[in-house]
C-alpha positions, -999 to 999 in steps of 0.1 A, spaced: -41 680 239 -34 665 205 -48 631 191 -32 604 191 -33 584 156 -18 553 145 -2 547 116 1 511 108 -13 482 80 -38 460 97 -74 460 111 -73 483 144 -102 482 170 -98 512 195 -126 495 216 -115 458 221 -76 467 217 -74 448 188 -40 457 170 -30 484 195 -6 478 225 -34 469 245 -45 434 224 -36 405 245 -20 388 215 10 416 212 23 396 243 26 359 225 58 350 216 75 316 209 101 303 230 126 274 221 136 246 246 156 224 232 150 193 243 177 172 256 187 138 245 181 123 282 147 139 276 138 128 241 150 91 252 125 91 280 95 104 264 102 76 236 104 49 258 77 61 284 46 75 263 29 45 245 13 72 220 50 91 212 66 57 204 41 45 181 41 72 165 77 74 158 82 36 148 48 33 129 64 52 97 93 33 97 78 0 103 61 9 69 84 27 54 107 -9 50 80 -38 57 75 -41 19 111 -33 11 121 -25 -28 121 -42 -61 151 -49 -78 155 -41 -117 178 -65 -129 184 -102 -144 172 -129 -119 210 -143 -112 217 -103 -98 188 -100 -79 190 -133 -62 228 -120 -53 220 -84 -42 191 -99 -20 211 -124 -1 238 -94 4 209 -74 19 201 -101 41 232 -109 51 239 -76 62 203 -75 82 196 -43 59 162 -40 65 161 -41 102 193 -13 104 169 7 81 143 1 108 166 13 136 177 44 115 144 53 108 134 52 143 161 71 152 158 98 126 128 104 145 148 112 178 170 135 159 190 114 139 212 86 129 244 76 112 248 38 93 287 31 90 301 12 62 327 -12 67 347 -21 42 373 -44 39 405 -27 28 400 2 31 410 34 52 378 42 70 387 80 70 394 76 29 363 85 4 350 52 -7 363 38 -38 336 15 -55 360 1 -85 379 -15 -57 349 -34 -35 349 -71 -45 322 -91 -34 314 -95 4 337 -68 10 314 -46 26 317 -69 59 293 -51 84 268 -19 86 262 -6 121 238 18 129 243 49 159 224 78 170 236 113 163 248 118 202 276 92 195 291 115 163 312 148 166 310 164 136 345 178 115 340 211 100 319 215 72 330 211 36 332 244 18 355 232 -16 329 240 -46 340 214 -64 337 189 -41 306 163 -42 304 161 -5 300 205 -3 281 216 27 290 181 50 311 177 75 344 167 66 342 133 87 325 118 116 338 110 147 324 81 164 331 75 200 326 41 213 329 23 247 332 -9 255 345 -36 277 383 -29 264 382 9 269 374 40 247 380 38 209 372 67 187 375 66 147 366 89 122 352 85 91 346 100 57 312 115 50 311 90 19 312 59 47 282 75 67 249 76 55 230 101 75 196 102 86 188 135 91 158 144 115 134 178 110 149 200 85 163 234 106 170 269 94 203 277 92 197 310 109 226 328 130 217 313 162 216 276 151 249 254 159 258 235 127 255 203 145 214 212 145 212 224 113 233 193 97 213 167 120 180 186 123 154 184 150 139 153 162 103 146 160 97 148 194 108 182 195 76 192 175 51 169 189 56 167 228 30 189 231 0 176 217 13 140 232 12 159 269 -19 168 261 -35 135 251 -14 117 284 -27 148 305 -65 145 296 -65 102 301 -44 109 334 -67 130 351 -94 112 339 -80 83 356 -81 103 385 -114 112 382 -124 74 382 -123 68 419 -143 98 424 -179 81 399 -195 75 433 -192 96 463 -206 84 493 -213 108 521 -224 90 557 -236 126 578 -230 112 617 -243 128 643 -218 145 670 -190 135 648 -171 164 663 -178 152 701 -175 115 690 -136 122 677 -130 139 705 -119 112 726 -101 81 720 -126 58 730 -151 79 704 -125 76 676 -122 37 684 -161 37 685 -164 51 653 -140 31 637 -152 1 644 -188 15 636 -171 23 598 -159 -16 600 -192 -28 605 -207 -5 575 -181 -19 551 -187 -55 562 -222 -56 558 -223 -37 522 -197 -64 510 -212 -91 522 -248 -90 524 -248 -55 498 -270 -41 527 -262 -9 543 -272 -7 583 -280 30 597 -284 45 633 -324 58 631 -317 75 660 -344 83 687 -374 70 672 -383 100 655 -354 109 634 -337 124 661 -303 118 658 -300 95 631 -277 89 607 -276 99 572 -262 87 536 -256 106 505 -246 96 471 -228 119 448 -225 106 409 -203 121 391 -213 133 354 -189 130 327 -203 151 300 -178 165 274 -149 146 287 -149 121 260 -153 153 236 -125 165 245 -98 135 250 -112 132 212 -103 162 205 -66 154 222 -58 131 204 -70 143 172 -44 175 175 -17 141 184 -27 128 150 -26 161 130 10 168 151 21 134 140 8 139 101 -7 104 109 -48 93 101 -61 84 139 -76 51 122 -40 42 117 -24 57 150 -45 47 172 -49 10 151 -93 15 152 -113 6 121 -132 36 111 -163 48 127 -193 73 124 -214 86 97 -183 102 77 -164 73 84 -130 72 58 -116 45 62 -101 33 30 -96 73 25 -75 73 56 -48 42 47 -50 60 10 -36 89 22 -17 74 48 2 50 18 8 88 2 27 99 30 45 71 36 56 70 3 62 102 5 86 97 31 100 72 11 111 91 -18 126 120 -3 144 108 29 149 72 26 162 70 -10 188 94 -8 203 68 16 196 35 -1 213 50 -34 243 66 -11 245 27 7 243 9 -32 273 21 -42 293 -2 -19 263 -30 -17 260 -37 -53 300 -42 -59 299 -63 -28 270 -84 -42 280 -89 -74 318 -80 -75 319 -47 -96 295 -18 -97 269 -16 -121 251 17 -135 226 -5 -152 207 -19 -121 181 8 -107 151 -2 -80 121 9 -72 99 5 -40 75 -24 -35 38 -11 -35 24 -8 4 -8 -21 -2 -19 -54 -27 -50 -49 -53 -76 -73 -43 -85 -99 -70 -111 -83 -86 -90 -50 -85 -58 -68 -101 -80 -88 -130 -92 -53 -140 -58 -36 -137 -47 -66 -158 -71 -63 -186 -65 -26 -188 -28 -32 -191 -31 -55 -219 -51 -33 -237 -24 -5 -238 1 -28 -246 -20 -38 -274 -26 2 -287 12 3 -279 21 -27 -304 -1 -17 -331 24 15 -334 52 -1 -345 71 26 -323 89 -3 -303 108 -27 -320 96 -62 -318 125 -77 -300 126 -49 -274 87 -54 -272 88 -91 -266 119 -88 -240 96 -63 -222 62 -75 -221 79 -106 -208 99 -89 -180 62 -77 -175 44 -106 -169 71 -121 -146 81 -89 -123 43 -83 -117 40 -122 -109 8 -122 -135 22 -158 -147 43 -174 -121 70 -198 -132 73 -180 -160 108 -165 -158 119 -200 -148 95 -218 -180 107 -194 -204 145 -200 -195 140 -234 -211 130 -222 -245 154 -215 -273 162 -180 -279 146 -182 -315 113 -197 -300 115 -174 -268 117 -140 -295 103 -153 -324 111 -118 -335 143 -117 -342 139 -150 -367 106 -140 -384 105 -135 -418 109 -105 -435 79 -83 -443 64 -88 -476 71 -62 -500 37 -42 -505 51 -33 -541 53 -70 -550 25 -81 -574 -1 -99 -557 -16 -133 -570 -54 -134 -575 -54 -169 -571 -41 -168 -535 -65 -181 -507 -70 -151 -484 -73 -159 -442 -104 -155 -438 -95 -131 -409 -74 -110 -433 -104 -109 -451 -127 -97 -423 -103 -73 -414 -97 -60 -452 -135 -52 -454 -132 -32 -419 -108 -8 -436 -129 -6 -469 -161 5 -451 -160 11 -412 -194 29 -411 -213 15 -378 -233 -21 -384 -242 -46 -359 -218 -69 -348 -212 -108 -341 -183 -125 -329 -180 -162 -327 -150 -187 -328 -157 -224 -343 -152 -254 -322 -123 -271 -337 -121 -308 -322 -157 -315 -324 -152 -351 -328 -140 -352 -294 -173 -338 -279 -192 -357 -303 -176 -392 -285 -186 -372 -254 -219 -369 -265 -228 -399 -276 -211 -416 -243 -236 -394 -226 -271 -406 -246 -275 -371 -256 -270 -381 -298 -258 -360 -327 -244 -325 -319 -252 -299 -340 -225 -291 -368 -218 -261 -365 -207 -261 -326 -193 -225 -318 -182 -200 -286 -201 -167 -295 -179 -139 -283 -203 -106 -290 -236 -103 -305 -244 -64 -306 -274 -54 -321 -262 -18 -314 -242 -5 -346 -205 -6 -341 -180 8 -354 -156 -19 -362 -124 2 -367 -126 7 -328 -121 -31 -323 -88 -39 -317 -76 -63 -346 -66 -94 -326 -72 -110 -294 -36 -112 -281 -41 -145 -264 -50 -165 -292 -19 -187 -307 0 -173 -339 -28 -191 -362 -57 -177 -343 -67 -205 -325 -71 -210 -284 -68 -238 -266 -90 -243 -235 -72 -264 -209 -92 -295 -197 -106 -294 -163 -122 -265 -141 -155 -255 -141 -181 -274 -167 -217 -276 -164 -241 -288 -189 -280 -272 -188 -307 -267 -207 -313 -231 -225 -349 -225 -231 -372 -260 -242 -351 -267 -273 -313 -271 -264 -287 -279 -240 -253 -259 -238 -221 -270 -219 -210 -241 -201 -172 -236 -193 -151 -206 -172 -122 -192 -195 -109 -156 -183 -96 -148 -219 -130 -149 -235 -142 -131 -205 -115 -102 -213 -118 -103 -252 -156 -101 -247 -157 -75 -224 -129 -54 -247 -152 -54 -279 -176 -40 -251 -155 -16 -240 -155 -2 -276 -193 5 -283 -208 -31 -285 -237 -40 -268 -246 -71 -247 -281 -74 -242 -277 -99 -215 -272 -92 -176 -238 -111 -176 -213 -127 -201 -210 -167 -200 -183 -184 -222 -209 -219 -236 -213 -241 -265 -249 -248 -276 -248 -285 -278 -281 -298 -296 -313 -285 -311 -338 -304 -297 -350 -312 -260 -328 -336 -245 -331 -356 -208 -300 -344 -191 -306 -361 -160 -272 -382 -149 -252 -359 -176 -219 -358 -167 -200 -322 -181 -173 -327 -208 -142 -327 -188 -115 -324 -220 -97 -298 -237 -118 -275 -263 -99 -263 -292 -117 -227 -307 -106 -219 -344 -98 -179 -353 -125 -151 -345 -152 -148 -370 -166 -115 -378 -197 -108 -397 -229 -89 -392 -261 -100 -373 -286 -111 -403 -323 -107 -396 -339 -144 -385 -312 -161 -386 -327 -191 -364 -337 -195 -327 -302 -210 -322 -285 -177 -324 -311 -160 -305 -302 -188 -279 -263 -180 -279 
């Protein structure tokens, strides 16, 4: 006899059968049953787990909604057109419903022929009059589109949409232009597949009925198991004989009646002892039942649902996180990613195909210049936004100091900014009531001065321009201090006095840095951008105010002010040290022990003059080591 030898790629095992005819695994193969849509509707509206996971995405897919890009007069418009047409809640519904195979929004629009491509230079405001929203069982599809030059290649040429009501049967059709469709699990276009499938797709229950019968399964027969945590066995003797005879059946029913009576009321079970001697008597038997690796394996259930679903169980299943590798904030990060996700490629496509009849209708013409994006799914906390702030500035700052923008476009940006972020509210509102000229000082500044021009040696020079000028003659590393004069000293002085604590010191000041570390001064940003145009910065009266003592020689007024807290912690940020565990915006008051019992804190404005740069001198006095 010859040998037999196979010739094939792949690991072969002669002994286990392992890619011969003989492995077990030649025989798997994958068979389609297309579900049908009385079977998708019930398993939606019967399994708790398949419904939540189909309206979960799309309940966060639209609860933040989008952003509009426009001037406030057109936003206010195309948001009360969205809400008049209840266009969040049909993108709800048409979300849900892409998720049992798919949906179809029709536009209405006044005027026009339904089975017509829409024409957007004719739509007038509140001419779209109505959106409805169907599932892809109520469309027939026309035969697909197969002009190359036409923008609608590869739909079908309309939809048919077959209705019934109280009047009879009415069926319409419509251009593919007039029906946005939300298409369900992509399909391959292979041989077999209709082109209804591959146009609408699968739906989502089609892929994860599975792993949902598994999880329904496993807590089903669990429940079944429930009844079954105590077994009771009663062992009676001559059952058999007892049974036998109707007056032994009624005997031994009423002896069970008695059994069950005296364990529910007195929790005391009563037993024939027979003979004497144990002859005869009656016996019980408990049976517990162990339920070791059941919970391992509903777990693991419903962990296969989750994976089936593309969903974080925390968020299926609605849990906080538990366990040593607990992920929670991991899990609704990722989760934000795929809803996003979701967001970009399948529900955009609609909103822009919907905007081209919604924005003429809101505003009465279209407009190419308005564009959208969608809200954020999750809000910073405050800590989170005050950073994100801060770091913000700072770039526009860097971004300014090129000169690449032009001021104008810089100032009308930075100001849409502030308001569409909501950093400063009112401020859209605030800065509608300011001149144009005051609102872009920009465009009416003076021209730059001529660097050709001869310069007059008499001139006083800003003492910042100063500072600044001897940064860009030498920026070799020194130490560094950065104060700001107290401008309306008088003021606190009346304070003072009113308060018995006598004659301030003269030279009343906010330090800003003091960093003994050498610093490189050419990394500091030249300006603090929320000082005034002259430098100054005006601390609003009010808030927070203490007054304490520092050390045994002088009292300071401490204050809250968010922009010294940023400025400070931005020279920081670019090599300064702080030797101190936290920054504290104060002014040191006197130099001498004062009583500050019955001291009430200055409660008025304080005015700060320019920032002061200079280097920290050697002894310069215990009130500087104080600040």
């Amino acid at each position: 006899m010859g040998v037999v030898s196979y010739i094939r790629d792949g690991l072969i095992n002669a002994l286990t059968g392992a890619g011969t005819s003989t492995d077990p695994r030649a025989y798997n193969h994958y068979v389609l049953r297309r579900l049908s849509f009385q079977e998708i509707d019930a398993a939606f509206r019967s399994s708790w787990l398949m419904r939540k996971g189909i309206t979960k995405p799309a309940n966060d897919m639209v609860r933040n909604w989008r952003d509009w890009q426009a001037d406030s007069e057109q936003i206010e418009l195309l948001e009360a057109e969205e809400k008049r047409l209840g266009l969040k809640d049909k993108f709800k519904r048409a979300e849900i419903l892409r998720g049992l195979g798919g949906a179809g929004m029709v536009l209405y629009i006044k005027g026009q022929d339904p089975a017509q491509p829409i024409d957007a230079t004719q739509i007038k405001a509140g001419m779209l009059t109505r959106i409805h929203v169907w599932h892809r069982s109520k469309f027939s599809l026309g035969p697909m589109i197969v002009d190359w030059d036409s923008e609608w290649f590869g739909h079908p040429s309309y939809y048919e949409l077959a209705m019934q009501g109280a009047n009879g049967g009415l069926s319409l059709k419509f251009h593919p232009s007039r029906v946005v469709a939300f298409r369900g699990e992509p399909v391959a276009d292979i041989s077999s597949t209709t082109y209804d499938d591959t146009w609408w797709g699968d739906s989502k229950v089609q892929t994860v009925k599975d792993a949902i019968d598994n999880v329904h399964a496993g807590e089903d027969g669990f429940a079944a198991l429930i009844k079954d945590a105590r077994n009771r066995r009663i062992s009676v003797p001559k059952l058999l004989e007892l049974t036998a005879t109707t007056d032994g059946e009624a005997r031994l029913q009423k002896r069970m009646q008695a059994f069950a009576l005296g364990e529910s009321m007195f929790g005391v079970s009563w037993i024939d002892g027979g003979d004497g001697d144990g002859k005869g008597a009656e016996k019980i038997e408990d049976r517990q039942m162990v339920w070791a690796g059941i919970p391992d394996i509903k777990q693991s259930n419903l962990s296969v649902a989750a994976a089936a679903l593309n969903m974080p169980e925390t968020v299926l299943l609605g849990r906080s996180p538990a366990g040593m590798n607990a992920t929670g904030s991991s899990d609704l990060e990722l989760w934000d990613e795929e809803v996003n996700s979701r967001q970009d490629l399948e529900m955009r496509p609609c909103m822009d195909q919907l905007d081209i009849a919604l924005i003429p209708s809101a505003l009465g013409a279209p407009d190419e210049s308005i564009w959208w994006e969608f809200a954020p799914l999750s809000s910073q906390s405050e800590k989170d936004e005050a950073t994100t702030f801060f770091t913000t500035m700072q770039a526009i700052e860097k971004l300014q100091a090129t000169g690449s923008v032009p001021p104008i476009a810089f100032d009308k940006g930075l100001q849409n900014l502030m308001t569409e972020r909501g950093w400063m509210p009112g401020l859209d509102a605030a800065l509608a009531e300011v001149p144009e000229n005051e609102r872009f000082p920009s465009e009416s500044a003076e021209p730059a001065p001529d660097p050709n021009a001869p310069v007059d040696p008499n001139a006083a020079i800003p003492m910042r321009r100063a500072a600044n000028d001897a940064r860009f003659l030498d920026a070799t590393p020194r130490s560094l201090y950065v104060s700001r004069p107290v401008l309306n000293v008088a003021e606190l002085q009346a304070w003072a006095t009113k308060q018995g604590l006598g004659k301030l010191q003269p030279d009343l000041h906010v330090t800003i840095a003091y960093s003994t570390t050498p610093v490189d001064w050419m990394k500091i940003d030249g300006e603090d951008w929320n000082q005034e145009k002259d430098g100054t910065i005006a601390i609003p009266p009010g808030g927070v105010r203490l007054v304490q003592p520092l050390g045994d020689r002088t009292a300071v007024l401490l204050f809250t002010s968010s922009r010294l807290c940023w400025r400070h912690e931005q020279i920081v940020q670019a090599g300064a040290s702080w030797d101190y565990p936290e920054y504290q915006p104060h002014i040191s008051l006197t130099g001498e022990p004062v009583d500050l019992s019955g001291v009430e804190a200055y409660q008025g404005p304080i005015k700060l003059g320019p920032e002061l740069f200079s280097e920290i001198v050697e002894n310069w006095g215990a009130a500087e080591e104080d600040d």
